[in-house]
C-alpha positions as CSV (number, residue, x, y, z in Angstrom):
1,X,9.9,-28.3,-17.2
2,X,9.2,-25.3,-15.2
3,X,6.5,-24.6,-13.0
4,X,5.1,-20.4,-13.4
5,X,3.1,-19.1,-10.6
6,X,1.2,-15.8,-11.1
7,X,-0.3,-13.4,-8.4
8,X,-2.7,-11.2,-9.7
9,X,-5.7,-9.4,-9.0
10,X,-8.7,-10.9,-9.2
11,X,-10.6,-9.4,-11.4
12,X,-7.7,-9.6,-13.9
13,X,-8.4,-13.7,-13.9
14,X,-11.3,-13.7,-17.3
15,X,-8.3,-11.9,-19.2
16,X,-5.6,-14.0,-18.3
17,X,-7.4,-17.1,-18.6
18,X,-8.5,-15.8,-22.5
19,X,-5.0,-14.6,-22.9
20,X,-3.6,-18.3,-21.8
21,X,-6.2,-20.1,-23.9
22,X,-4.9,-17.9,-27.2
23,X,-1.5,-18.5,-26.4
24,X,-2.4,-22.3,-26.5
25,X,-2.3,-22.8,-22.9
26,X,-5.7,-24.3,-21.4
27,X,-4.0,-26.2,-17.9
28,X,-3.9,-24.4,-15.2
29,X,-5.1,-24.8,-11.2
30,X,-6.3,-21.3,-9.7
31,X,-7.2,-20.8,-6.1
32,X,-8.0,-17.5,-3.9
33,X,-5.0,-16.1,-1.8
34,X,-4.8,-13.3,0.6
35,X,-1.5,-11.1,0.6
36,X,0.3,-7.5,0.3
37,X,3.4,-6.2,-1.5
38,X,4.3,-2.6,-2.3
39,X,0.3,-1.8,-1.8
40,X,0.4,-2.1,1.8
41,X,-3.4,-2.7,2.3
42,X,-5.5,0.1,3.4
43,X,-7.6,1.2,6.8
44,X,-11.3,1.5,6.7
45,X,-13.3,2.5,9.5
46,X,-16.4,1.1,11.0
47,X,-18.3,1.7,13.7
48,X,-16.2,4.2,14.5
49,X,-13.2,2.1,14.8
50,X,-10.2,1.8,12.5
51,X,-9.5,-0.9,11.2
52,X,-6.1,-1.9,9.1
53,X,-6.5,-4.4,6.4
54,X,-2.8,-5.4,5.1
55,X,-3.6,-8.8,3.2
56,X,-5.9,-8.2,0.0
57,X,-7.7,-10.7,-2.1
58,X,-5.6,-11.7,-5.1
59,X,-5.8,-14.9,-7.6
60,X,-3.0,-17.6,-7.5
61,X,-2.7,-18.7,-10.7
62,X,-0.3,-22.4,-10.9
63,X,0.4,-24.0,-14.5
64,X,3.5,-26.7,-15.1
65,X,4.9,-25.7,-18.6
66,X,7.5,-27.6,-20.7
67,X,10.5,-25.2,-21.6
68,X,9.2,-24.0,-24.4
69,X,6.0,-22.7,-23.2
70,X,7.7,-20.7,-20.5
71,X,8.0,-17.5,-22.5
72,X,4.4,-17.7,-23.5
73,X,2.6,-18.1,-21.1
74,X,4.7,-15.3,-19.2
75,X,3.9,-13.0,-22.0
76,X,0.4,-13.9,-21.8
77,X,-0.3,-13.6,-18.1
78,X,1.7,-9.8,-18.5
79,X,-0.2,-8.8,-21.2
80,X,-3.8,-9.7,-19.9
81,X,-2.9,-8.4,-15.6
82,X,-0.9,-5.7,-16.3
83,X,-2.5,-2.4,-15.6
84,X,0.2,-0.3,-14.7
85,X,-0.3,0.0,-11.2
86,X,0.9,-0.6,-7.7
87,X,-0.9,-4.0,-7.0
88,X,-0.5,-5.9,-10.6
89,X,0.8,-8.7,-9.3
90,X,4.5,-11.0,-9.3
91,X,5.4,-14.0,-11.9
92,X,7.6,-16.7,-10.6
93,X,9.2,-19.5,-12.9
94,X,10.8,-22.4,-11.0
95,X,12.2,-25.2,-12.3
96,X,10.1,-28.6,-12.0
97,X,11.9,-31.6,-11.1
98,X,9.4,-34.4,-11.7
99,X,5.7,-34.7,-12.9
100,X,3.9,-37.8,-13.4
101,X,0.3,-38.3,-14.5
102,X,-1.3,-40.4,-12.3
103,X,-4.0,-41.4,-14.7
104,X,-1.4,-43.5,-16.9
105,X,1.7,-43.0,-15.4
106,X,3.4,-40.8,-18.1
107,X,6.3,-38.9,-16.4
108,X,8.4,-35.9,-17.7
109,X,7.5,-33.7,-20.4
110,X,4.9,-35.9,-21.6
111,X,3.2,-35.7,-18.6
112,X,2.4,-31.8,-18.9
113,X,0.9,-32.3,-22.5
């Protein structure tokens, strides 16, 4: 069991969602995140002061996998974010050391689905 959690950019979330849901993938939990990387953020002025803004909106993206979903769903999420550009986004796999399903107490592997 791994766990595979995707930064992306927002708008990026419709394609990666389809991509998942081709690739057989359909569980997921996504929530709004603020943060920078290579991008550094940008300045912006207003009222005639400057402002720095170094954390931008991006899309967490959290879905438990068993093993032998892990490839596909990283191939998924690559093919639907990537753009080419400074700002895409990071993938990170991590193993999973327990899951239980609270609804019937399944545990493991079976747990996922």
């Amino acid at each position: 069991m791994k766990m595979v959690e995707a930064i992306i950019q927002p708008d990026k979330l419709p394609a990666v969602k389809q991509h998942l849901r081709d690739s057989g993938i359909t569980k997921m939990t996504v929530f709004r995140v603020k943060g920078c990387g290579q991008q550094m953020g940008y300045t912006e002025s207003y009222r005639g002061r400057t402002y720095e803004v170094n954390l931008l909106p991006k899309v967490c993206i959290r879905i438990a996998v068993n093993d032998e979903f892990v490839q596909k769903t990283v191939d998924a999420i690559i093919e639907a974010a990537r753009s080419g550009t400074i700002g895409d986004g990071k993938i990170f796999v991590t193993p999973l050391e327990q899951c239980i399903r609270i609804r019937t107490g399944e545990t493991g592997a079976e747990a996922i689905g």
